[in-house]
FIPAVEX-169425 format. One record per residue: residue in one letter; x, y, z of N, C-alpha, C in turn. Coordinates in steps of 0.05 Angstrom, whole numbers, plus 5000, padded with zeros to 4 digits. Last residue first. Example, Ala and Ser with C-alpha at 12.3 -4.5 7.8 and 13.67 -1.06 7.14 Angstrom:
BEGIN
S525749555142527349795143525850015157;A526448865156524649105156526449345156;
This chain:
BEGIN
X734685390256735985150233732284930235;X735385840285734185860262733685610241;X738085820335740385860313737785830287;X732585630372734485870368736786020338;X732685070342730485390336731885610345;X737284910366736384830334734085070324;X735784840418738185000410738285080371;X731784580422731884830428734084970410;X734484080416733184200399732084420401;X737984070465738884080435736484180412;X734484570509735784190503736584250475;X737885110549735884970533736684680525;X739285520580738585330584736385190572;X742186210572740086140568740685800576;X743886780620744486470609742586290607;X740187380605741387160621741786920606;X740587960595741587790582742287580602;X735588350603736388240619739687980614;X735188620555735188800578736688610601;X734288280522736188370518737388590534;X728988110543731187870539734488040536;X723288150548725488410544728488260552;X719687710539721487800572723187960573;X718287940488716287950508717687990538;X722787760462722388010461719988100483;X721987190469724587240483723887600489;X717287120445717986960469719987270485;X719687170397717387280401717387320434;X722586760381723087020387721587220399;X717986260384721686380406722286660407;X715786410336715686320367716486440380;X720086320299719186620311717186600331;X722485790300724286010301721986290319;X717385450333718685560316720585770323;X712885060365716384990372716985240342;X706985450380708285140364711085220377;X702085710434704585670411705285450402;X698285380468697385470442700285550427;X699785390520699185180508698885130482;X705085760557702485710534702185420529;X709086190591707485930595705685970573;X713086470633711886520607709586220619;X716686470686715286670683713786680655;X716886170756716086080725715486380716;X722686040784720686310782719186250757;X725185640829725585730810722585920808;X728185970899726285690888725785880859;X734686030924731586120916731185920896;X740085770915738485930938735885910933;X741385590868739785390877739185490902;X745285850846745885800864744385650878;X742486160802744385930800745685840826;X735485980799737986180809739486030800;X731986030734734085870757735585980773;X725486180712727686220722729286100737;X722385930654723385940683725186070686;X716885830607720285900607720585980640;X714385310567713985520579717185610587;X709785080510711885300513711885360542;X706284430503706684680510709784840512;X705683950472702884070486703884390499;X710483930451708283910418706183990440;X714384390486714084090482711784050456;X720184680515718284660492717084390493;X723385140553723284810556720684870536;X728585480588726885470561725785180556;X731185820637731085590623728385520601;X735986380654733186260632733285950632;X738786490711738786440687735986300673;X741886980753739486830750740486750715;X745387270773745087170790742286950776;X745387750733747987540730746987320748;X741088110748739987850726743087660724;X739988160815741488230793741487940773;X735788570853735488380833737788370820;X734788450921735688670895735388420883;X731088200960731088430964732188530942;X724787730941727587900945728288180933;X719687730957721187750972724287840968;X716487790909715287530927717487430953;X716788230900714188180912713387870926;X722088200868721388440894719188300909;X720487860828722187820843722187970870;X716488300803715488140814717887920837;X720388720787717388750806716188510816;X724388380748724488560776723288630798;X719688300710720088060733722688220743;X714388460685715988600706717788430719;X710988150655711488410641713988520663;X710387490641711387660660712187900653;X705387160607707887280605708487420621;X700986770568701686940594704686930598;X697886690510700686660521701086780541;X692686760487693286490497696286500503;X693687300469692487110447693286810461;X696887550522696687560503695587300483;X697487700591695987510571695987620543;X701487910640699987940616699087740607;X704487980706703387850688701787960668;X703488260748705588300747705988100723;X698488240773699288500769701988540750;X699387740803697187780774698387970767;X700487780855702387750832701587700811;X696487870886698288060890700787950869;X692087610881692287800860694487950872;X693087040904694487060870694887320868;X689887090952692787100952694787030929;X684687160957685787340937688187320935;X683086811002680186860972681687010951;X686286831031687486541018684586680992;X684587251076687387231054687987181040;X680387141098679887131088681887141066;X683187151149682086901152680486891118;X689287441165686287441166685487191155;X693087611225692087431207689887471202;X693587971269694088041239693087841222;X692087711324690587941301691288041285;X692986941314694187291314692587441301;X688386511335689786521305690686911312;X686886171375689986241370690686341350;X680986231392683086391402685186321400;X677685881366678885771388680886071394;X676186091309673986051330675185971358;X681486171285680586391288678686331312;X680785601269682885611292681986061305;X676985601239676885451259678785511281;X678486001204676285961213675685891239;X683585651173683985861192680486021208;X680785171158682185161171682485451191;X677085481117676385311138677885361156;X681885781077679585891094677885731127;X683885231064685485391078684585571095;X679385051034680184911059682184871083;X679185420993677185371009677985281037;X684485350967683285630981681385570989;X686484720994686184920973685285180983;X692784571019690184591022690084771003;X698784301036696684271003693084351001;X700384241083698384111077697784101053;X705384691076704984401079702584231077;X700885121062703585011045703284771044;X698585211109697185181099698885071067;X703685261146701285021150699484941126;X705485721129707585451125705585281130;X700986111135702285981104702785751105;X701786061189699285981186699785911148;X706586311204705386061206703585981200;X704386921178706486741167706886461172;X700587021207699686951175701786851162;X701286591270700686821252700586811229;X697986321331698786311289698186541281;X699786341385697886431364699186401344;X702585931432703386161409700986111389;X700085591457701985721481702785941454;X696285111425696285351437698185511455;X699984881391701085181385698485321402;X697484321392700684351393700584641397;X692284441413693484381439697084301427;X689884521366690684791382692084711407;X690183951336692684191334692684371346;X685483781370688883611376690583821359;X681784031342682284111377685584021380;X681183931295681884141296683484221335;X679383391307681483371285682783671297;X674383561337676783351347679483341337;X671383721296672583911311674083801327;X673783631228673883561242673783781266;X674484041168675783951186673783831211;X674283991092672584081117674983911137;X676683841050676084101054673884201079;X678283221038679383521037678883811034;X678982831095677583031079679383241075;X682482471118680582341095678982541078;X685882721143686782751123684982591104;X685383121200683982851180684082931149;X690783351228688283401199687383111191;X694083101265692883311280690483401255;X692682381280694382571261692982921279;X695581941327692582061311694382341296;X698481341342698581651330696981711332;X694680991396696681021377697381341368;X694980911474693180951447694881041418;X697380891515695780751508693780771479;X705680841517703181001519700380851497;X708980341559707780511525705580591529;X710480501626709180341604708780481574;X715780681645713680521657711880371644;X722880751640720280721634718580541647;X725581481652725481171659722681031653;X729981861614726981761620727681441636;X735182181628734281951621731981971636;X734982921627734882631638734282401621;X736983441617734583221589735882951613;X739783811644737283771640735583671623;X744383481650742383561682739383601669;X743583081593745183241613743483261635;X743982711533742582831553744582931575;X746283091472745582861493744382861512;X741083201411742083381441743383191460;X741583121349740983121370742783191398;X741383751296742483461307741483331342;X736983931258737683991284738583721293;X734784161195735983861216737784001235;X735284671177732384511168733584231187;X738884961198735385011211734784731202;X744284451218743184681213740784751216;X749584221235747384291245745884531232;X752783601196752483881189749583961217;X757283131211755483181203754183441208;X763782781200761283061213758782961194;X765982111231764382361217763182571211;X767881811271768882061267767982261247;X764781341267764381431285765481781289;X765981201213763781291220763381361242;X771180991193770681221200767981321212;X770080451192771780501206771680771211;X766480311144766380361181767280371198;X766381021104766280611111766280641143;X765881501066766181341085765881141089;X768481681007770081591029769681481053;X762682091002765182020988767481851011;X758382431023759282121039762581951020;X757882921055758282831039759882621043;X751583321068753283101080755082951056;X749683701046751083791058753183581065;X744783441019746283561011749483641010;X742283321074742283081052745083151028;X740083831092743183641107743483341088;X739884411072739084111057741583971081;X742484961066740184821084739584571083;X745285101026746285191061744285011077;X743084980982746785120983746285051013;X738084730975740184600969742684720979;X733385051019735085040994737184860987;X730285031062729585241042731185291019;X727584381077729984501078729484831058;X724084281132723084261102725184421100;X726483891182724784221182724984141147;X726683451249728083491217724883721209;X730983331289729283521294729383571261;X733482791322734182971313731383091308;X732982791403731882631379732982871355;X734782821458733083001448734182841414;X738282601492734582581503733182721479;X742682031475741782291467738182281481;X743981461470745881691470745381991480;X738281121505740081231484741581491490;X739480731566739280941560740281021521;X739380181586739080431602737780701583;X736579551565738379731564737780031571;X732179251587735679181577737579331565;X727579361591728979481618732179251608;X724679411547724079091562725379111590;X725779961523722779831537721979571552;X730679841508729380071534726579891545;X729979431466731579471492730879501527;X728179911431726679631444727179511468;X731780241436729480331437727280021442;X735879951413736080111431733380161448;X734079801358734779581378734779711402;X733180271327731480061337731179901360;X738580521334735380611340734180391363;X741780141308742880131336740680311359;X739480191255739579801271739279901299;X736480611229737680531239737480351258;X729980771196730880811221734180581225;X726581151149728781011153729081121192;X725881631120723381401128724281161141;X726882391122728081981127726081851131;X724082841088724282741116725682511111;X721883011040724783211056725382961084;X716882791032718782741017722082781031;X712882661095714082881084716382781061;X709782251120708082281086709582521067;X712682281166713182061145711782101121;X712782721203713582831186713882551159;X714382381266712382431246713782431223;X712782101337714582121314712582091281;X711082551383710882331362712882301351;X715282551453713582641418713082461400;X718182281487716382451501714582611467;X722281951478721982201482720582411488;X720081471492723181501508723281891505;X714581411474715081401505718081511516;X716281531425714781721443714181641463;X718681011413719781341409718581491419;X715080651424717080681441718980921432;X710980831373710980831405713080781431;X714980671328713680961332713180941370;X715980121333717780291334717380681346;X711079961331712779941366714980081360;X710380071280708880241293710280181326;X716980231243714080071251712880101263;X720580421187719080461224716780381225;X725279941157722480121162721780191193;X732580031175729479851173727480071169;X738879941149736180001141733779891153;X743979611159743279701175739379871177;X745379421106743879241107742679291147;X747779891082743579821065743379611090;X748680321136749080121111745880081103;X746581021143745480801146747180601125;X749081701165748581561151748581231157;X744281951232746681791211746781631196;X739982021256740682281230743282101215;X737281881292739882041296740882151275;X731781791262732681921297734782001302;X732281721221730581931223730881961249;X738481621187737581491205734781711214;X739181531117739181761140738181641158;X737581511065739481311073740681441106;X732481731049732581531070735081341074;X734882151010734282201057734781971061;X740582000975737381950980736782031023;X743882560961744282420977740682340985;X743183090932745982870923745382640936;X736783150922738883210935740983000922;X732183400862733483160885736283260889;X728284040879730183850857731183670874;X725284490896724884220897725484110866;X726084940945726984860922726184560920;X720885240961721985160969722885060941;X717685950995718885740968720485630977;X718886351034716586131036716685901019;X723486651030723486431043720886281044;X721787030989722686780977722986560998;
């Protein structure tokens, strides 16, 4: 399940988030990042600055950033707070991981803002100050040439071998394994062809691990097909213990999960919710072809062995109207 990600909105929009220090932003403290913005960030830190086409990320940079960082570069001011920049990761859940989540801004103003927590966790790594060993940079000139991305992102299913060379020089010092090589192939949104490519190419440069295979992505449904039926245009989850198991977790207890039921005049389908918003939801029915009826539904419900599992059901009012038969 750690490969899923939950994706429902946080309490807290990112971009009211500074993307370099991470703190919360007034509206009228808010700027876009601009490209001298981007290049004097990677001259003071030494990295791009990315992750902006990422939803989970800030798009937002803070006044005291900006100004800082411009500053630096004209030699008017020494040094930001910190050598090491925050460090933001695709969160794996709303409860423990989301720092958008986590931060809660009820009560602050600006008088407190300097005394505020703010949460360290995987998916945001707060920043580092500098010490003996993160020096202040001293600067000489902005570096000469702009971003370049590491996937030409004009195609979608062939790569570049320029395109391909600028990512073995981030992870050549660690081979990709089949579990990095997912999160890559995740994050990008590549299809099974241009997931194959990809790992191909990096297979042809010596970083891709000898577990990884390269052909993975031609079959990586049929290990949860198995665990699915089709009936007269209705697919349906015959095992979802077995399948919960398969896509990582370790016990199952149905108190820990609940049904959500959602109908529409183009389709039936039905999910799972943790309730804890740990784990990412679980679709398990789906049609196009049923109507909205009492025996529909029931039908439905006897298929997910409903009474085996009795979970809290989540439905809209009119749901609720076919259930009770009305």
């Amino acid at each position: 399940m750690d490969s899923k990600r939950i994706r429902r909105c946080c309490l807290n929009d990112p971009d009211v988030f500074c993307y370099i220090c991470g703190e919360y932003m007034a509206k009228e403290h808010r700027f876009n990042i601009r490209d001298v913005t981007k290049i004097a960030y990677q001259a003071y830190f030494g990295i791009k600055l990315g992750d902006q086409d990422k939803s989970w990320s800030p798009h937002k940079v803070c006044k005291y950033c900006t100004e800082t960082l411009r500053l630096w570069t004209q030699g008017k001011a020494k040094s930001m707070k910190f050598g090491v920049p925050m460090v933001w990761r695709e969160p794996k859940n709303h409860h423990d991981d989301c720092y958008f989540c986590m931060v809660k801004m009820s009560g602050w103003n600006r008088q407190k803002k300097n005394s505020w927590h703010y949460p360290d966790i995987h998916s945001a790594r707060r920043p580092i100050p500098h010490c003996s060993e993160i020096q202040v940079p001293v600067f000489t000139a902005l570096p000469d040439t702009a971003f370049t991305e590491a996937i030409d992102e004009s195609s979608d299913s062939t790569y570049s071998s320029n395109s391909c060379n600028e990512l073995l020089q981030i992870s050549k010092a660690e081979p990709f394994t089949q579990g990095r090589l997912n999160d890559l192939v995740r994050d990008l949104g590549l299809s099974k062809d241009a997931s194959e490519i990809l790992a191909s190419r990096l297979s042809e440069h010596h970083v891709l691990h000898s577990e990884a295979k390269i052909t993975n992505y031609r079959r990586r449904d049929e290990e949860l097909i198995r665990y699915f039926s089709e009936e007269g245009g209705f697919v349906f989850c015959n095992n979802i213990p077995g399948l919960l198991s398969a896509m990582g977790l370790s016990q199952y207890n149905p108190n820990e999960w609940r049904l959500f039921i959602d109908s529409s005049k183009r389709s039936l389908k039905c999910v799972l919710l943790h309730n804890g918003n740990k784990f990412a939801c679980v679709p398990i029915c789906h049609s196009v072809i049923l109507k909205e009826h009492y025996a529909t539904v029931k039908m439905v419900l006897q298929k997910l062995c409903y009474d085996e599992h009795n979970w809290i059901a989540c439905v809209d009012l009119k749901m609720v109207n076919i259930l009770l038969g009305q």
